[in-house]
Legacy VTK file of the C-alpha trace (Angstrom):
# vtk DataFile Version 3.0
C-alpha trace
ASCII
DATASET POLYDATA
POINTS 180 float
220.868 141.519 -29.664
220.018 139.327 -32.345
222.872 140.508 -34.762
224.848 139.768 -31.800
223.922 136.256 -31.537
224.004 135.313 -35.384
227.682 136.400 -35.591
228.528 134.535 -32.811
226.960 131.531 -34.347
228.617 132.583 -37.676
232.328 132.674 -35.829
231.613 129.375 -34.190
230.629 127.835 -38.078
234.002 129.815 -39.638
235.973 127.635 -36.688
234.402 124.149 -37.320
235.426 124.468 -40.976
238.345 125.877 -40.536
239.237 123.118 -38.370
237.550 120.483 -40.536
239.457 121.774 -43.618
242.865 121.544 -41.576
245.108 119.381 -43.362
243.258 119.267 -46.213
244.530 121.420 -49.066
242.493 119.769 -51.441
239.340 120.501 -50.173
240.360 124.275 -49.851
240.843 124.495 -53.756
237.217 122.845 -54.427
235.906 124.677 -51.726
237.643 128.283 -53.404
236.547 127.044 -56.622
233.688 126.543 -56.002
233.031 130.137 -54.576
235.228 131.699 -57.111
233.003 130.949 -59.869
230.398 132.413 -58.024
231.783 135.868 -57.921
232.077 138.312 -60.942
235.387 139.483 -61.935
235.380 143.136 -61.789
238.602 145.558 -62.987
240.072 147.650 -60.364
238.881 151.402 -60.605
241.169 153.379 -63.399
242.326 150.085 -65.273
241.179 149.151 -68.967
240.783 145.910 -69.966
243.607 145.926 -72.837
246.024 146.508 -69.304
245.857 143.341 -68.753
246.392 141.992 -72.559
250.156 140.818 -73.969
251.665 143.218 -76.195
250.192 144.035 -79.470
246.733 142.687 -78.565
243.652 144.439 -77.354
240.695 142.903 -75.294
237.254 141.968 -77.158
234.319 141.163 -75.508
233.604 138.695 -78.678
236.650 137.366 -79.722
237.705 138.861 -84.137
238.399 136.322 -86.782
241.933 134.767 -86.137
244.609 136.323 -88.842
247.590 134.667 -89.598
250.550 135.206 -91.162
251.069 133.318 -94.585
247.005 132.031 -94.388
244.790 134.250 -96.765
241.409 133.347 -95.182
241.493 134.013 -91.584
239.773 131.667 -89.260
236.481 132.316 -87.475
234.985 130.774 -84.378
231.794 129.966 -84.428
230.929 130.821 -80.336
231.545 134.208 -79.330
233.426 134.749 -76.264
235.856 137.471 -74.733
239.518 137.613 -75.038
242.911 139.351 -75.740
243.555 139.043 -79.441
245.844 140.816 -82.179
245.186 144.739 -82.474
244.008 145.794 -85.441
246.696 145.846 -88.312
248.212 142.878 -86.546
248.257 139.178 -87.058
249.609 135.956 -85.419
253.406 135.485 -86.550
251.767 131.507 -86.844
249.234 128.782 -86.171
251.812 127.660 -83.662
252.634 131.112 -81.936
250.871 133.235 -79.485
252.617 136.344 -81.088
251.036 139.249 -82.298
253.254 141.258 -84.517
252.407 144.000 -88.024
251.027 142.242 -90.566
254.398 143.905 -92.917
256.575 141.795 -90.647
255.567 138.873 -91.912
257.305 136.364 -94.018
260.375 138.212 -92.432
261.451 135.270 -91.069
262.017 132.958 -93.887
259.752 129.926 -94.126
260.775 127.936 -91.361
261.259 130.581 -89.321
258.682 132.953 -87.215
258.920 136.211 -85.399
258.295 136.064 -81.373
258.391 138.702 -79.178
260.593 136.450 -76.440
263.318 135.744 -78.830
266.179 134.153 -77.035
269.530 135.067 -76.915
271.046 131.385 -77.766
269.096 130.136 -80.612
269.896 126.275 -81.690
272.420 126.551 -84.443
274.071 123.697 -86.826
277.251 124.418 -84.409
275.032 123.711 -81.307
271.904 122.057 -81.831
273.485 118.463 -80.711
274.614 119.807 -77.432
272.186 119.535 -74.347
271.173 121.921 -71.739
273.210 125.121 -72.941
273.892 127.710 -70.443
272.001 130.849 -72.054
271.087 134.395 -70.010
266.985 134.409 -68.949
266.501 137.757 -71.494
264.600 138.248 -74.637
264.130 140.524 -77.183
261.624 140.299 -80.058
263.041 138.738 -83.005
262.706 135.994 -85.617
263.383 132.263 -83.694
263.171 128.908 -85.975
259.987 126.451 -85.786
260.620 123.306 -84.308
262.953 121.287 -85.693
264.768 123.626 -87.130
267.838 125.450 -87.057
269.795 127.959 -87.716
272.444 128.752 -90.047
273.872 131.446 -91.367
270.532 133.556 -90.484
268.454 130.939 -92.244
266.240 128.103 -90.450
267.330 124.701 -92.207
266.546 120.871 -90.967
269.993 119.578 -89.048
270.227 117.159 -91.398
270.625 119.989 -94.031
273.778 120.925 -91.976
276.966 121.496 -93.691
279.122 118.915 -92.313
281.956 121.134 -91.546
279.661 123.155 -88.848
278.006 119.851 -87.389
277.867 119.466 -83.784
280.177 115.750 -83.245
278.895 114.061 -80.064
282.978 113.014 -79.594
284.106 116.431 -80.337
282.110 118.024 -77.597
282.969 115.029 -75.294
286.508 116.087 -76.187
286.703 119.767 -75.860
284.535 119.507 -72.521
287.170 117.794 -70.666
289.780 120.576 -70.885
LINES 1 181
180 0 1 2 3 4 5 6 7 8 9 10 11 12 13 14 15 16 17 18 19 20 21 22 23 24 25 26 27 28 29 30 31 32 33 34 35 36 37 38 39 40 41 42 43 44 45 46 47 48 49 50 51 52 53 54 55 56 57 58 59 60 61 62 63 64 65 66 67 68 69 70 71 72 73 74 75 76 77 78 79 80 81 82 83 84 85 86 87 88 89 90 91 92 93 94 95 96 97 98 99 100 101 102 103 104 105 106 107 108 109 110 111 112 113 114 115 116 117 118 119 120 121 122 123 124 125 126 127 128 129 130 131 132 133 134 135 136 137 138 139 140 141 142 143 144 145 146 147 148 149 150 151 152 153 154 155 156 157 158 159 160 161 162 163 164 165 166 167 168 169 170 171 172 173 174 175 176 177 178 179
């Protein structure tokens, strides 16, 4: 009888703050937070920890020393904590990139240049790189895409103002040929 009576009292609480939270989206999230970081993550029966980990990386319950393509020393954090990092014989393709690729790929790129594994299809080009908003498929493939900055030319990454004129993007030009 007493079960009874506390759930009743428990479904009448539930109601009050469901009602009281009506409205209120904000305090939901605090309220979820809140509870959320009161609970343990735990991984579904069968899974693995590297499942959940991009390509090329592994999980680590303390997270390796950070190697980089093109730096010699790699770079160590001083707390330990877990994460998805590069698998062994892999590095970052950069200090900018979140790209794990094999350590022989680098420098594959060129210098101004780095290897992602989302490469797009349209890449900014001397031809291109003055036009805005380009219409360019949502795919990737992995592949080498310039730094920022930078673009291509003739399968190199090169400043735009290293641009042979003759392949320069003309602000009138495009004006012109986009009326037609």
């Amino acid at each position: 009888m007493q079960e009874h009576h506390n759930s009743k009292r428990d479904e009448a609480a539930h109601r009050r703050e469901v009602k009281m939270l009506k409205g209120s989206p904000l305090k939901v999230v605090l309220i979820l937070g809140l509870c959320l970081t009161q609970v343990t993550a735990q991984l579904p029966t069968g899974s693995h920890a590297d499942d959940y980990c991009e390509p090329n990386k592994k999980f680590y319950d303390c997270m390796p020393c950070i190697k980089v393509c093109g730096n010699v020393e790699p770079a160590c954090e001083k707390s330990c904590r877990p994460s998805c990092h590069c698998k062994p014989g892999y590095v970052l393709s950069s200090l900018s990139s979140d790209t794990c690729i094999l350590e022989s790929q680098c420098g594959s790129c060129g210098p101004n240049g780095r290897f992602d594994n989302c490469s797009p299809p349209c890449q900014v080009t001397c031809a291109n790189y003055l036009q805005r908003n380009q219409a360019c498929a949502m795919m990737c493939n992995p592949g080498c895409i310039c730094n920022n900055g930078f673009v291509l030319h003739q399968g190199t990454c090169i400043l735009p103002t290293q641009c042979p004129k003759s392949t320069r993007s003309s602000p009138i030009l495009i004006a012109l040929l986009s009326r037609n």
